[in-house]
C-alpha positions, -999 to +999 in steps of 0.1 A: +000+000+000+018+036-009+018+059+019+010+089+012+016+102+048+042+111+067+027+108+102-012+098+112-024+117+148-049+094+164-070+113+182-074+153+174-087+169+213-065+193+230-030+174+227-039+156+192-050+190+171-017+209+185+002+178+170-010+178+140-008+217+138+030+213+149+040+186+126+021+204+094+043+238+104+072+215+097+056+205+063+050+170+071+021+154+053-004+147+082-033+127+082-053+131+116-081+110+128-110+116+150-141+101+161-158+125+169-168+159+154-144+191+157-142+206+191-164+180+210-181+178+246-174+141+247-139+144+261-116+162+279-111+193+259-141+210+265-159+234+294-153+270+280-120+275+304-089+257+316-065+269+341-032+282+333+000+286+354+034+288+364+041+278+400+032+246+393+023+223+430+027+190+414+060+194+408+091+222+399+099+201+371+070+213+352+081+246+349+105+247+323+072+236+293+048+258+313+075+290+299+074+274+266+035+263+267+031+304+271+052+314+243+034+287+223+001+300+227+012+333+220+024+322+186-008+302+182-029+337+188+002+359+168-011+336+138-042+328+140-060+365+152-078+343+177-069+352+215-072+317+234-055+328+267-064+353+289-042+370+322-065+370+354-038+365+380-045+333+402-045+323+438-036+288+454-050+286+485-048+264+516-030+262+549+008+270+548+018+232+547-010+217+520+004+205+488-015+232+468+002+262+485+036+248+497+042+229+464+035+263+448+058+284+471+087+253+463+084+260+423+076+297+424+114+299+447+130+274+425+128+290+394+128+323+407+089+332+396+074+365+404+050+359+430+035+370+467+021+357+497-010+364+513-028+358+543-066+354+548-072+390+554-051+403+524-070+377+501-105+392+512-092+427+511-080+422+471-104+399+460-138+407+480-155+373+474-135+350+490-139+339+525-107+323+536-108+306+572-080+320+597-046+306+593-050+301+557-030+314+530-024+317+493+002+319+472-004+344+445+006+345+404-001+374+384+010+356+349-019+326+356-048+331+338-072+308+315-073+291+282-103+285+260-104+252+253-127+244+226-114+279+209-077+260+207-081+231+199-104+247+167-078+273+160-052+242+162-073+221+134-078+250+115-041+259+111-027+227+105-058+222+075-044+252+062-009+241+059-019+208+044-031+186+071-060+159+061-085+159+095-108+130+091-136+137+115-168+111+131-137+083+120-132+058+150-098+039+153-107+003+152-071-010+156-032+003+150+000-014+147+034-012+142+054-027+114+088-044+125+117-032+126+103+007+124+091+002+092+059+023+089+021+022+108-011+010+098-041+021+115-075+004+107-111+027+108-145+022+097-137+035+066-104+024+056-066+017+065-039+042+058-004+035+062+025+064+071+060+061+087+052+072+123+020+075+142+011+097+172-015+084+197-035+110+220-063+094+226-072+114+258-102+088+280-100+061+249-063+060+260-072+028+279-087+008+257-064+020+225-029+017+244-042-014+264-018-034+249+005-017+266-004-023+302-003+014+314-023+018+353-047+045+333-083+050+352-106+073+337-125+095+367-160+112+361-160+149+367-185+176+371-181+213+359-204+237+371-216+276+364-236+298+391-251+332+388-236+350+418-256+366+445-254+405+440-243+402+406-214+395+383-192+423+386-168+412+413-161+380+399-152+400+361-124+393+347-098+424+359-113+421+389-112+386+401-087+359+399-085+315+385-079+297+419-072+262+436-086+260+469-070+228+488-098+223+516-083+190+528-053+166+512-076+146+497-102+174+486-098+206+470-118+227+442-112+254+412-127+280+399-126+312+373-138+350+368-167+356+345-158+361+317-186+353+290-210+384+305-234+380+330-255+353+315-225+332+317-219+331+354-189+322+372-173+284+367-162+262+395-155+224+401-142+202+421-109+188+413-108+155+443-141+157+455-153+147+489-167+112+491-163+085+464-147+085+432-169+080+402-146+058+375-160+053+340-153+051+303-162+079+281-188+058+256-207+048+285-203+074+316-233+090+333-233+124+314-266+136+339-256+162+366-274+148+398-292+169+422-269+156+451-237+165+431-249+204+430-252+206+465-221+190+470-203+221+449-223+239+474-213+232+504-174+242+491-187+274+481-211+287+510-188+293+532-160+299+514-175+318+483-210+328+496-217+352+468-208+323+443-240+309+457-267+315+438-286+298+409-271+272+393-272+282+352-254+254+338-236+217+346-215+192+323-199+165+325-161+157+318-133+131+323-097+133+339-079+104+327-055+096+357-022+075+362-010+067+397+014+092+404-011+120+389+021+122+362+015+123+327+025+098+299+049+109+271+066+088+251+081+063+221+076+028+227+105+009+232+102-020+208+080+003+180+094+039+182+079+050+149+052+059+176+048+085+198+020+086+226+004+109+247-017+102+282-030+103+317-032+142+318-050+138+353-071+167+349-042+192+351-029+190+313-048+211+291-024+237+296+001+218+281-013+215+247+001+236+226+039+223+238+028+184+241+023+192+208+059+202+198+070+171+221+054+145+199+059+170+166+098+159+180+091+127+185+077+118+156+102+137+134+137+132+151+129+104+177+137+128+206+131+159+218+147+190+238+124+195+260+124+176+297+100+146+295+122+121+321+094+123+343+066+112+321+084+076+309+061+045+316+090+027+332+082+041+363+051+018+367+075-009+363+082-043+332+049-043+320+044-008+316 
């Protein structure tokens, strides 16, 4: 069978559509496939914002692709005349020794970020709404901000169609595989099989059942978003005026939340990101996409006392997925006995923010076999043989 690609991207969400974008800049012939239509809900690139900093809690070593990520979606926006991230300034918040505010402090000194630290009654004095108990603190960013999700990833598709890319859209992957030796990639759909000489896998919550073969601990968790209309009105939660934020309410709990920034029929966005109670694990062609009336007031009860006027009517509530390894760590890499292809998973529901230089990564990988920028900490190994 001629190929008459260079590289097929298998899977075109968040990660997938920067790919492809990245790899047709460099005038590869690109064929992507997707199964669903452009800029889908069924996901996890979706829900009108995703958070975007620097000080990174999980981990310092993040903080070197958070720079480029920036400058990367500043290019995307230079080019495209589409702005996909906006500056709000952010706030992690907890007691002095939680994860969410100490881990923040650790990268924010580490790489010598700008950044201040309040306590509870400087948070309240800047930023009215908040309610933060005594003894709490935050840590505070003014380069974080938000990214438009659906926007990106259509600006992404829409740039790399324009310098050649072939998007095949509502085209499930029944099967891939790897010719020996290196020698080329098949993957099988509905509709056909294409051959090319690498492939790039992003298959964000299909991840488990696409890359099973390769034995990765991947569970993909049910998450909620939500959108009130404040009490008193929008302005104090408008962007310019109010800050993204992580609130860490316990180790094992802790929720999120944005400015308004779509008017004031849009309301103000918040979720949990570890909610109280049990986990909900599920598999994104069969998860519960209802928002149940107990799961509202659970969002609630974070919010009353913490963000009263965030309290008010509930205008809107969807459904997402984080798609989690272990160590909360993502997965980027070439496998070791095929490395014609490049993968990319287990984002745990902190790696939209990544996108646009995930997609350089496996632009790299699939190009030169390697890249420049730090991925040691995202190889599979660390799960052990099988993985």
């Amino acid at each position: 069978m001629p190929r008459t690609h260079d590289v097929i991207v298998l899977g075109l969400g968040g990660m997938g559509s920067a790919a492809a974008y990245h790899l047709a800049r460099r005038g590869r012939r690109v064929l992507g496939l997707e199964r669903h239509t452009p800029a889908h809900d069924k996901g996890s690139s979706h829900g009108l914002s995703r958070i975007i900093r620097q000080a990174y809690f999980e981990d310092p070593a993040y903080v070197p692709l958070l720079r480029r990520a920036y400058e990367l979606w500043r290019q995307l926006e230079a080019e495209a005349g589409v702005s996909v991230l906006t500056i709000t300034g952010g706030l992690m918040i907890g007691q002095p020794d939680s994860q969410v505010v100490a881990g923040s402090i650790r990268s924010a000194q580490e790489w010598g970020l700008t950044h201040a630290v309040l306590d509870a009654a400087e948070i309240q004095r800047r930023f009215s709404p908040l309610r933060p108990a005594p003894g709490e603190i935050a840590l505070y960013e003014a380069l974080a901000g938000f990214l438009r999700p659906e926007t990106s990833v259509a600006v992404h598709l829409d740039r790399a169609a324009r310098l050649g890319a072939d998007l095949h859209f509502e085209e499930p992957a029944m099967a891939w595989e790897a010719m020996p030796g290196g020698d080329g990639v098949r993957v099988t759909t509905e509709r056909g099989t294409y051959e090319a000489e690498r492939l790039v896998i992003s298959p964000g919550p299909w991840a488990p059942s696409l890359l099973a073969r390769l034995g990765l601990p991947l569970a993909v968790e049910r998450q909620v978003l939500y959108w009130f209309d404040p009490v008193g009105g929008i302005e104090p939660f408008e962007v310019g005026r109010f800050p993204i934020y992580i609130w860490e309410v316990s180790p094992d709990v802790s929720f999120y939340g944005f400015p308004a920034h779509d008017g004031p029929l849009g309301g103000a966005k918040v979720a949990y990101h570890r909610a109280p109670g049990e986990r909900i694990f599920c598999a994104p062609d069969t998860i519960d996409r209802s928002v149940h009336e107990h799961e509202v007031e659970r969002m609630r009860e974070a919010i009353a006392r913490r963000i009263p006027a965030l309290n008010g009517s509930l205008l809107l509530a969807r459904t997402c997925m984080y798609t989690n390894t272990p160590d909360e760590h993502f997965v980027i890499t070439t496998l070791p006995d095929a490395p014609q292809v490049a993968i990319a998973a287990g984002f745990s529901g902190h790696g939209y923010k990544f996108c646009s230089v995930v997609g350089e990564i496996l632009a790299d990988l699939a190009t030169d076999g390697a890249t420049r920028h730090p991925i040691e900490l995202f190889q599979p190994q660390r799960f052990g043989p099988r993985a």
